[in-house]
DSSP file (Angstrom, degrees, kcal/mol; ACC not computed):
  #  RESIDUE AA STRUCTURE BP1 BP2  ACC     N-H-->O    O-->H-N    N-H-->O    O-->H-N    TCO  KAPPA ALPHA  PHI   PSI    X-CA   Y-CA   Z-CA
    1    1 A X              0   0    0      0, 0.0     2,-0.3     0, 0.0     0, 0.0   0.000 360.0 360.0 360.0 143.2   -1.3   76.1  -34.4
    2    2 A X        -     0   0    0      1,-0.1     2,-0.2     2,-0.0     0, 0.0  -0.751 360.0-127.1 -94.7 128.8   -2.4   72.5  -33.3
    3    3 A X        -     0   0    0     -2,-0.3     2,-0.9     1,-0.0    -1,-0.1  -0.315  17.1-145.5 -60.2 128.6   -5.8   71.2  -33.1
    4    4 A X        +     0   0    0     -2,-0.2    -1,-0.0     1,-0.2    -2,-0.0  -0.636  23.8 173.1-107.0 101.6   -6.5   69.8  -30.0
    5    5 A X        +     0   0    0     -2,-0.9     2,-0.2     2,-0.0    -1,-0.2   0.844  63.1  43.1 -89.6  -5.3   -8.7   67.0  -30.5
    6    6 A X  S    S-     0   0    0      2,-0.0     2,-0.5     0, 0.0     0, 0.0  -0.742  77.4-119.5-111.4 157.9   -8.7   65.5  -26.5
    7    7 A X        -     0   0    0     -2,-0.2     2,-0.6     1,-0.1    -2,-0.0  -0.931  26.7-118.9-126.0 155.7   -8.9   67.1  -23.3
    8    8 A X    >   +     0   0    0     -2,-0.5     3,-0.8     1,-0.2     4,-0.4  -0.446  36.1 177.0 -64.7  90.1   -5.8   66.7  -20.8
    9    9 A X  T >   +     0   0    0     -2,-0.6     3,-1.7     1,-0.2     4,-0.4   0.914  57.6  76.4 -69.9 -37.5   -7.4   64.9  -17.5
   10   10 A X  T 3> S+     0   0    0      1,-0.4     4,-0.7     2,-0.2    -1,-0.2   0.441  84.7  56.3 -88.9  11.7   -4.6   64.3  -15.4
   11   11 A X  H <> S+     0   0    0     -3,-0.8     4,-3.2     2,-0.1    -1,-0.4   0.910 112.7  54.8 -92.1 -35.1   -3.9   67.6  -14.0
   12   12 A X  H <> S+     0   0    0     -3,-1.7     4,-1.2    -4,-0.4    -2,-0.2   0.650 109.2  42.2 -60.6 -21.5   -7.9   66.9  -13.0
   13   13 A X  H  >>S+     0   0    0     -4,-0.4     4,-1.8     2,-0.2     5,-0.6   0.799 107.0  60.5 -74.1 -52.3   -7.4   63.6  -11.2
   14   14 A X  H  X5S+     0   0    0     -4,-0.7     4,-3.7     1,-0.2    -2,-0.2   0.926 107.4  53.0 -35.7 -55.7   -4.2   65.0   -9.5
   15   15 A X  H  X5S+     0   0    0     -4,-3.2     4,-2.4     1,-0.2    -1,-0.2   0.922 114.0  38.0 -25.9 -58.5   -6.9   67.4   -8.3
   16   16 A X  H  X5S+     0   0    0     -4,-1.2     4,-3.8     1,-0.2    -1,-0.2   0.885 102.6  63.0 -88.5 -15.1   -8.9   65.0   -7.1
   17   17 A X  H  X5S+     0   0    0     -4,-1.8     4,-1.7     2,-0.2    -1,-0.2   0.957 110.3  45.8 -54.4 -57.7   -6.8   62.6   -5.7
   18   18 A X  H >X<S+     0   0    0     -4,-3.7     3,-2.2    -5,-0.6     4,-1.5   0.966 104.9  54.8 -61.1 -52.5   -5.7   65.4   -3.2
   19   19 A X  H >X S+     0   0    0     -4,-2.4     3,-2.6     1,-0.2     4,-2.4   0.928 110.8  53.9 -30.5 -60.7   -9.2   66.7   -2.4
   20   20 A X  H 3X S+     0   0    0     -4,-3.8     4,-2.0     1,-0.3    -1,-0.2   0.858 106.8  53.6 -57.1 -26.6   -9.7   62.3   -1.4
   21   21 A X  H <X S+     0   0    0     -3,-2.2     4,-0.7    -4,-1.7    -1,-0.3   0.754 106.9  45.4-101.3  -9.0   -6.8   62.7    0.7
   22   22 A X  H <X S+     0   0    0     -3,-2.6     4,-1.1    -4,-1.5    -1,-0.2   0.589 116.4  54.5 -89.3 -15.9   -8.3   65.9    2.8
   23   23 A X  H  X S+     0   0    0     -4,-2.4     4,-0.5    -5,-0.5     5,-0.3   0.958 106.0  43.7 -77.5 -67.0  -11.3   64.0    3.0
   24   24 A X  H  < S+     0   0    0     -4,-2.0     4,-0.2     1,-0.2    -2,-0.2   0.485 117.3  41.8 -77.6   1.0  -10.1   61.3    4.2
   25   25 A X  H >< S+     0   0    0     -4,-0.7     3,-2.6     2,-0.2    -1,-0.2   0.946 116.0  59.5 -72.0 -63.9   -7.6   63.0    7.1
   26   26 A X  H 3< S+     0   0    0     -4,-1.1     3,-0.5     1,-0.3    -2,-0.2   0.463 106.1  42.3 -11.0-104.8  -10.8   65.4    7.6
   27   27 A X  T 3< S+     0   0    0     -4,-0.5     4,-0.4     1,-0.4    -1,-0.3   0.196 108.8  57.7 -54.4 -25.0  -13.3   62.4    8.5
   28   28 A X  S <  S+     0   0    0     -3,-2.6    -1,-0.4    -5,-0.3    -2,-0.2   0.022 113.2  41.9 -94.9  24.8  -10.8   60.4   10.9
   29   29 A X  S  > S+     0   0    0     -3,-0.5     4,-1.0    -4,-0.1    -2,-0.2   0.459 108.0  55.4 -82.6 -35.4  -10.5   63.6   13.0
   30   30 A X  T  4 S+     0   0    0     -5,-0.2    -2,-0.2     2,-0.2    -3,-0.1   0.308 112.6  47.5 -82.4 -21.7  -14.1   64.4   12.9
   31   31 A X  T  4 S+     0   0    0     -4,-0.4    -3,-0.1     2,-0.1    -1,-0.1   0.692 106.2  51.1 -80.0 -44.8  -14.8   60.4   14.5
   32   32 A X  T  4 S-     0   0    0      2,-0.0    -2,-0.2     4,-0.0     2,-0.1   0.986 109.5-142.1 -76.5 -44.8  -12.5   60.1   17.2
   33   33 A X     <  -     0   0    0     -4,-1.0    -2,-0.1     1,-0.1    36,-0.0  -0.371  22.6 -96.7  99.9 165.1  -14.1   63.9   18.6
   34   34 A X  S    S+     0   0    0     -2,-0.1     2,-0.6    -4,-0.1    -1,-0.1   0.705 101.3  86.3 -98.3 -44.0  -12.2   66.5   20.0
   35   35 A X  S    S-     0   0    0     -3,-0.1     2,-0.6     1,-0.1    34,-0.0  -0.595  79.2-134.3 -96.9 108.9  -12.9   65.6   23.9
   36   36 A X        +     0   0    0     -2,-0.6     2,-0.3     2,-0.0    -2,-0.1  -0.640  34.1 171.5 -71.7 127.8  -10.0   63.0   24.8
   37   37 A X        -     0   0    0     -2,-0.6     2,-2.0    23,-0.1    57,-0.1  -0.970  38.2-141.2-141.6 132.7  -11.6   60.0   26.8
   38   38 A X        -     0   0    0     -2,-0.3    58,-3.4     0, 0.0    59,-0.2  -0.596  34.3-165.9 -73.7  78.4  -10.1   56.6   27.9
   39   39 A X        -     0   0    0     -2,-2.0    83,-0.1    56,-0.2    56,-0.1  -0.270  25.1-105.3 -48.0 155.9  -13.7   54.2   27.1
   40   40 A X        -     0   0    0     54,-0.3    83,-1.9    81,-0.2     2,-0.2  -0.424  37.5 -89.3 -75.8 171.4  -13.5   50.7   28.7
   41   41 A X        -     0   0    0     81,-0.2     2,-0.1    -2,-0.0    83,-0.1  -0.493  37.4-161.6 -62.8 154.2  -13.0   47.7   27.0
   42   42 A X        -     0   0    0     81,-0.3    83,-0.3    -2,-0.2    80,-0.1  -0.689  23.0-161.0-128.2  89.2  -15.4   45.3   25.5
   43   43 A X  S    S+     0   0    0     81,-0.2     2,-0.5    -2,-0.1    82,-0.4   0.708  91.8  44.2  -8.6 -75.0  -15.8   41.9   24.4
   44   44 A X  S    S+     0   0    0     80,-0.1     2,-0.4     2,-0.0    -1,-0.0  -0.811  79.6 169.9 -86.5 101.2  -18.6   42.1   22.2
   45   45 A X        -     0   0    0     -2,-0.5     2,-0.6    80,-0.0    79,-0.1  -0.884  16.7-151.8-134.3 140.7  -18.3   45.4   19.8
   46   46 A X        -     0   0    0     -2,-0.4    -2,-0.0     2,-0.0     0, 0.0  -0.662  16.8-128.0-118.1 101.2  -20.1   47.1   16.6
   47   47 A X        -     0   0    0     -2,-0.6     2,-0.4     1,-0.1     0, 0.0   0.149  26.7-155.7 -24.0 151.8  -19.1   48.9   14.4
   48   48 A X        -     0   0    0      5,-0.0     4,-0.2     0, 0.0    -1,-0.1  -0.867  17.0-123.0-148.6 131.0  -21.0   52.1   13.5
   49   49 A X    >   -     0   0    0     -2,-0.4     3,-0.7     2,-0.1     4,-0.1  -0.089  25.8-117.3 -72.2 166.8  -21.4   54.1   11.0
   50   50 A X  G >  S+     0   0    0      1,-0.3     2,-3.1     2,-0.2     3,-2.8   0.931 112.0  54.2 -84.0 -33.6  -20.5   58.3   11.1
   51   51 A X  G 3  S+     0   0    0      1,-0.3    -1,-0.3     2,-0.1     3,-0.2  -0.032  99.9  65.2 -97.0  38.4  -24.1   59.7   10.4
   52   52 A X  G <  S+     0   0    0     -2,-3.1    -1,-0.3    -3,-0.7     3,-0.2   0.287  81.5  75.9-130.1  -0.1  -25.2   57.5   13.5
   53   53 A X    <   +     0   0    0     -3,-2.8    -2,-0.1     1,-0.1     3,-0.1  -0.330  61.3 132.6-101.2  47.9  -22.9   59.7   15.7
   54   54 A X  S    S+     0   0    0      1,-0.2     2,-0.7    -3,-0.2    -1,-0.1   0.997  75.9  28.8 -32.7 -76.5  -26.0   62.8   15.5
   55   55 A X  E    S-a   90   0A   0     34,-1.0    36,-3.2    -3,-0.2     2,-0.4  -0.879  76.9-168.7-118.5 116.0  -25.9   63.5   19.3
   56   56 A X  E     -a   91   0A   0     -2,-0.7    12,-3.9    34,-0.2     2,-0.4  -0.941   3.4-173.1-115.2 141.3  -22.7   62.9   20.9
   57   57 A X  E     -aB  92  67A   0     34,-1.8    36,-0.5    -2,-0.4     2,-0.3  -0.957   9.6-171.5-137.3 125.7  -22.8   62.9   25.0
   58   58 A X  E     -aB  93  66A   0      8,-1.1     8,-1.0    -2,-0.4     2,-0.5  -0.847  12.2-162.1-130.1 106.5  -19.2   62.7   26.4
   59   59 A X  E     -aB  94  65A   0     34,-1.4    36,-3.0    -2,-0.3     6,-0.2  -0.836  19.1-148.8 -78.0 109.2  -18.6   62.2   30.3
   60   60 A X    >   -     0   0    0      4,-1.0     3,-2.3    -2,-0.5   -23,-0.1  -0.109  27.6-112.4 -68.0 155.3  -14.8   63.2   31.1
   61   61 A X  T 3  S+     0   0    0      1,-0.2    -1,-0.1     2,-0.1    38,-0.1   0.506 123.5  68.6 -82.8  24.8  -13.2   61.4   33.7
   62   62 A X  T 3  S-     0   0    0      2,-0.1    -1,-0.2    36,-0.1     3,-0.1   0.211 119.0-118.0-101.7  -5.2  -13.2   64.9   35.7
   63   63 A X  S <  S+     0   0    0     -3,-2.3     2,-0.2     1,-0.3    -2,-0.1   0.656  71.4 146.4  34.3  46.1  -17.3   63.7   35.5
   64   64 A X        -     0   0    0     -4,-0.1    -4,-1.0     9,-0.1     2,-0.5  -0.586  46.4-137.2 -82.9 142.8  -17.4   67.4   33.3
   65   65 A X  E     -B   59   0A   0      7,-0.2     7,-2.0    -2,-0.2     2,-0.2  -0.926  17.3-155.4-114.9 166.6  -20.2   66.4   30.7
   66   66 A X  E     -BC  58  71A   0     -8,-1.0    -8,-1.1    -2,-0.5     2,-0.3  -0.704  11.3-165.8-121.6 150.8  -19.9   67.4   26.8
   67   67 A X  E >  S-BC  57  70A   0      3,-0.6     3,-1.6    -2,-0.2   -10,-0.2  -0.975  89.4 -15.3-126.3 106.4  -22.8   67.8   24.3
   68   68 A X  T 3  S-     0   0    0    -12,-3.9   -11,-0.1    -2,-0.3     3,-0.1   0.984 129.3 -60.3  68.3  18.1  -21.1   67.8   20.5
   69   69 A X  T 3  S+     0   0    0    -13,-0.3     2,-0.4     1,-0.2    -1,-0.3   0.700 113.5 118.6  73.6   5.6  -17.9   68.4   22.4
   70   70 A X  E <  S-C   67   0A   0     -3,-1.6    -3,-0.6   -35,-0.0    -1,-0.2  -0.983  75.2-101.9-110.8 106.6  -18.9   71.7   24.1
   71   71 A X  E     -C   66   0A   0     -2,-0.4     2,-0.4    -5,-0.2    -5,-0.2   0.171  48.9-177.3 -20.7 115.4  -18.9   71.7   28.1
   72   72 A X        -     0   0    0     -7,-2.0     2,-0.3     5,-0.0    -7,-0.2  -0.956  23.8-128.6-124.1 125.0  -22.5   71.4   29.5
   73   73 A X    >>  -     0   0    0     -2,-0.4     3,-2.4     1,-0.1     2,-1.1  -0.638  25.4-114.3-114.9 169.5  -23.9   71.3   32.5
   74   74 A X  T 34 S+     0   0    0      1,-0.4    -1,-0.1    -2,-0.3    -2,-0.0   0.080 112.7  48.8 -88.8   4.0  -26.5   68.5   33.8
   75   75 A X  T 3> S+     0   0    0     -2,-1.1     4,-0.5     3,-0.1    -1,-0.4   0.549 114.5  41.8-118.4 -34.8  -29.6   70.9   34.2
   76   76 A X  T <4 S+     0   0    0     -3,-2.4    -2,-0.3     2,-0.3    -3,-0.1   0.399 116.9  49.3-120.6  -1.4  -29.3   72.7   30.5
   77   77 A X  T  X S+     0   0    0     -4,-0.9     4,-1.8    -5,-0.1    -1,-0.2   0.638 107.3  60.9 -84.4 -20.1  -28.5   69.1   28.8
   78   78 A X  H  > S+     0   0    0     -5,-0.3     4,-1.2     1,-0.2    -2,-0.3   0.789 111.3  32.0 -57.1 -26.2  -31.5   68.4   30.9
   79   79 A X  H  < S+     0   0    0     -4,-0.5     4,-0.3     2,-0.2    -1,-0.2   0.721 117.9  54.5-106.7 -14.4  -33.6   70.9   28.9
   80   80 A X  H  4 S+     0   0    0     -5,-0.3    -2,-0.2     1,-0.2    -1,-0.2   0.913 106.3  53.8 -85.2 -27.2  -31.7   70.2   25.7
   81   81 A X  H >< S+     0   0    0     -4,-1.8     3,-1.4     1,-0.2    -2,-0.2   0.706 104.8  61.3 -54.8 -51.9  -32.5   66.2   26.1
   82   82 A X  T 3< S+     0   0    0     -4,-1.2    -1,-0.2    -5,-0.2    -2,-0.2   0.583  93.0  54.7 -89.0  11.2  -36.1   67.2   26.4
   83   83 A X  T 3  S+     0   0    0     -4,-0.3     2,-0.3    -3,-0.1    -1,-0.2   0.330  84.5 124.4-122.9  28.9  -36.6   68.8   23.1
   84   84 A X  S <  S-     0   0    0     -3,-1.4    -3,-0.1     2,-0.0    -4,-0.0  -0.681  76.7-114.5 -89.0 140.9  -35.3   65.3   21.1
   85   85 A X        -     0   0    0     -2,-0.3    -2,-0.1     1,-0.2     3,-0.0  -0.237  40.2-117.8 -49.5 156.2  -37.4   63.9   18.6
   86   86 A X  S    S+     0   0    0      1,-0.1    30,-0.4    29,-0.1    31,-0.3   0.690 113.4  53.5 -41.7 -41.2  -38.0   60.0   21.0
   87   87 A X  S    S+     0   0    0     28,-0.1    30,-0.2    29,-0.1    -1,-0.1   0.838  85.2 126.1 -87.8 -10.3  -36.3   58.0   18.1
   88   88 A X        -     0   0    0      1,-0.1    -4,-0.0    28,-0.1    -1,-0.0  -0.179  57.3-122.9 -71.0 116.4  -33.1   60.1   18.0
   89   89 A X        -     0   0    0     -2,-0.1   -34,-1.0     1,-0.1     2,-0.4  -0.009  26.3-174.6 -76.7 167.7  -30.1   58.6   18.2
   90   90 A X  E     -ad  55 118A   0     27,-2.3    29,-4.0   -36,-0.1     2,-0.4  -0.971  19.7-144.9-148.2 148.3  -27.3   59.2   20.6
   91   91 A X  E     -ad  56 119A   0    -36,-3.2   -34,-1.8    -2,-0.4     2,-0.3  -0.958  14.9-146.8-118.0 129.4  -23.9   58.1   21.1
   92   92 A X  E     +ad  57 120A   0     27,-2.0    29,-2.5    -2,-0.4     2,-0.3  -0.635  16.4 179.4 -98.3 131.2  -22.4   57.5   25.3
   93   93 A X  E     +a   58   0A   0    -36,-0.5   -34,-1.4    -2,-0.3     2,-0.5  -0.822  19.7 169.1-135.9 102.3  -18.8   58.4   25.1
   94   94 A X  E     -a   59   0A   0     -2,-0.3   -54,-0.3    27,-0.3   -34,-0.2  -0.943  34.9-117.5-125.4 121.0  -18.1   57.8   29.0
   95   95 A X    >   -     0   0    0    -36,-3.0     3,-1.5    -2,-0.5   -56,-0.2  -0.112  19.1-129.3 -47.3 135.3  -14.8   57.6   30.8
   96   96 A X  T 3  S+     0   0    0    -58,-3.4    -1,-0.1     1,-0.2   -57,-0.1   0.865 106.5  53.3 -84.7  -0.7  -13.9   54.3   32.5
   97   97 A X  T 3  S+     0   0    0    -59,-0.2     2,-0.4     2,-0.1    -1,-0.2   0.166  83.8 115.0-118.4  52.6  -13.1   55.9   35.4
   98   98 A X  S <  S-     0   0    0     -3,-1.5   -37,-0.1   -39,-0.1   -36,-0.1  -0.778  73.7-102.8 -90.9 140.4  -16.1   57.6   35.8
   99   99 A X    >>  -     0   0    0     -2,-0.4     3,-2.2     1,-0.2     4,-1.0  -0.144  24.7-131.4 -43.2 133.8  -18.6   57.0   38.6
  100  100 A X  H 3> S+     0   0    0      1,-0.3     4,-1.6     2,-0.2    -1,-0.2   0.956 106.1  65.6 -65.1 -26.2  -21.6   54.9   37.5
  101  101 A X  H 3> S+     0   0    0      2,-0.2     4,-1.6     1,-0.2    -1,-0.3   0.671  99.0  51.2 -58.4  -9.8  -23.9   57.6   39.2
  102  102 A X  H <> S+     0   0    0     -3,-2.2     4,-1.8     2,-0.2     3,-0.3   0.901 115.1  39.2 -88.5 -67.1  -22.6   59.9   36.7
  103  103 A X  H >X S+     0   0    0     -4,-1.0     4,-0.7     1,-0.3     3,-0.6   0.810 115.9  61.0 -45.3 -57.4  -23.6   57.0   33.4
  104  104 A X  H >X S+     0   0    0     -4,-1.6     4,-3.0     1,-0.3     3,-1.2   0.845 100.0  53.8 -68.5 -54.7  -26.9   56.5   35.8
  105  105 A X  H 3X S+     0   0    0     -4,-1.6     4,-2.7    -3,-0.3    -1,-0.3   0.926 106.9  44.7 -33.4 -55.1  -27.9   60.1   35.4
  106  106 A X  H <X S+     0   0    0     -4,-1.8     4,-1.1    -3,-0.6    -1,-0.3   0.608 106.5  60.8 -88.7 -11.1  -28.0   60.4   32.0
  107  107 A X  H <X S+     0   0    0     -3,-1.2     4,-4.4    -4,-0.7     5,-0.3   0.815 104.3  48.5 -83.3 -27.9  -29.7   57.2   31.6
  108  108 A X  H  X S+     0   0    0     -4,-3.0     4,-2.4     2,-0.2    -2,-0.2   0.918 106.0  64.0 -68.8 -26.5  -32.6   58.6   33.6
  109  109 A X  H  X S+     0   0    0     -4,-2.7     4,-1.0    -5,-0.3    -1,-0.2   0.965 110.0  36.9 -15.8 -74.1  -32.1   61.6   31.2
  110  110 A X  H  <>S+     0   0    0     -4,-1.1     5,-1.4     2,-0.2    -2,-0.2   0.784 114.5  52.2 -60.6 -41.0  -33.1   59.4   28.5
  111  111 A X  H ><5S+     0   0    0     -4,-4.4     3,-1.9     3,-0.2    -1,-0.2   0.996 107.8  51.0 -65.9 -49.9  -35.6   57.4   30.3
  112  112 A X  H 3<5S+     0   0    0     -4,-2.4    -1,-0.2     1,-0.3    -2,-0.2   0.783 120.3  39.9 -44.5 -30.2  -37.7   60.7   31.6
  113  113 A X  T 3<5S-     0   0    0     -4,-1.0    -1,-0.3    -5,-0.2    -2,-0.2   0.121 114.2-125.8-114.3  39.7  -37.7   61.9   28.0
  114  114 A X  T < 5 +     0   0    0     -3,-1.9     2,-0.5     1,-0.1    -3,-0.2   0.718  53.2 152.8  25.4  47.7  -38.3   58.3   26.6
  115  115 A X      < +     0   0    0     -5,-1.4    -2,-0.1     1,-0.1    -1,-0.1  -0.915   6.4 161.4 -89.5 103.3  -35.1   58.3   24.2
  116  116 A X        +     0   0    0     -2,-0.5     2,-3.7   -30,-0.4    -1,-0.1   0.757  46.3  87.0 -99.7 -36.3  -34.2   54.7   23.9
  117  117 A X        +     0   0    0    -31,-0.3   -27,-2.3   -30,-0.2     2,-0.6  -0.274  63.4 149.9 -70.3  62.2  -31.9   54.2   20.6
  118  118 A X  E     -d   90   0A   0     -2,-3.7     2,-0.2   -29,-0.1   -27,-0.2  -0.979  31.7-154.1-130.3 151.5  -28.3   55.1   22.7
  119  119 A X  E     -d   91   0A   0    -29,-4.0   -27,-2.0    -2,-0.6     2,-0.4  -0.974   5.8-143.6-102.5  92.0  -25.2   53.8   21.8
  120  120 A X  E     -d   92   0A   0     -2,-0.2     2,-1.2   -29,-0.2   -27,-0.1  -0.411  12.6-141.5 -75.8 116.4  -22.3   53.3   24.0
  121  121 A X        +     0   0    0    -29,-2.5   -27,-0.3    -2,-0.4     2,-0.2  -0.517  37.6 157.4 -89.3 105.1  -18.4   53.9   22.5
  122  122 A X        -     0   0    0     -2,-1.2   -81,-0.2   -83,-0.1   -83,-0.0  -0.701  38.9-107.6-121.9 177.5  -16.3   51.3   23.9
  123  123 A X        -     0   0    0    -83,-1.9   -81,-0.3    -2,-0.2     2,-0.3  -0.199  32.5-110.6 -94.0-166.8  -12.8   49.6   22.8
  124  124 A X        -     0   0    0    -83,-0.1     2,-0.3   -79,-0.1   -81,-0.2  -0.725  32.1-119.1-101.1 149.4  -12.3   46.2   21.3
  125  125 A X        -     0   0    0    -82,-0.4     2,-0.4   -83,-0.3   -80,-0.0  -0.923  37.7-106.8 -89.2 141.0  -10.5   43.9   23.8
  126  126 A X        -     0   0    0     -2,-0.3     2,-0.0     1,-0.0    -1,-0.0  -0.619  36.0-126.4 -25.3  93.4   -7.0   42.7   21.9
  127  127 A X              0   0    0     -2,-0.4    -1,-0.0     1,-0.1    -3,-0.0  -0.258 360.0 360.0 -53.3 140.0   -7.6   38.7   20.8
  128  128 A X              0   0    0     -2,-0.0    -1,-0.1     0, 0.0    -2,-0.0   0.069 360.0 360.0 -95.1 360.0   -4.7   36.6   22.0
């Protein structure tokens, strides 16, 4: 019988190499969000990183709101909005053809419960 004096890795990187590649489908499904919405354009854009998308707020253009991608309605995000920490951040995922009275609610959300740190998800304009 033969000594084996090394041990065989590559059936363990094959391993992992597939695990990287269900991470990385995973996590680009898990950014864009479940709840399809057309955002406007923007000039002026930022990147962001994913652990800065905590509390995700989505207005549909149908003006339906989302919390986290679950249908919510504007009195029980009201009460769910008051029991955030002040610093917490939050990410606007708002149709562009939503009314602004709909975006104007939910900043007086934020204002009543003094949450200031929101983020609005908008597109990059295509440079020419």
């Amino acid at each position: 019988m033969k000594k084996f004096d090394e041990i065989n890795i590559i059936p363990f990187i094959d391993i992992m190499l597939v695990l990287l590649a269900i991470v990385l489908v995973t996590a680009s499904f898990i950014s864009q969000g479940k709840i399809q919405v057309n955002v406007p354009q923007a000039t002026t854009t930022q990147a962001m990183k994913a652990d800065e998308l905590a509390k995700l707020l989505t207005i549909t253009e149908n003006n339906e709101f989302y919390y986290n991608d679950k249908p919510i309605d504007k009195d029980a995000l009201s009460a769910e909005i008051a029991t955030w920490d002040k610093s917490q951040k939050v990410t606007l995922k708002v149709d562009a053809s939503v009314a602004f009275e709909k975006f104007v609610e939910l900043a007086d959300l934020f204002s009543a419960n003094e949450i200031k740190n929101v983020a609005i998800v908008t597109k990059k304009v295509p440079s020419k």
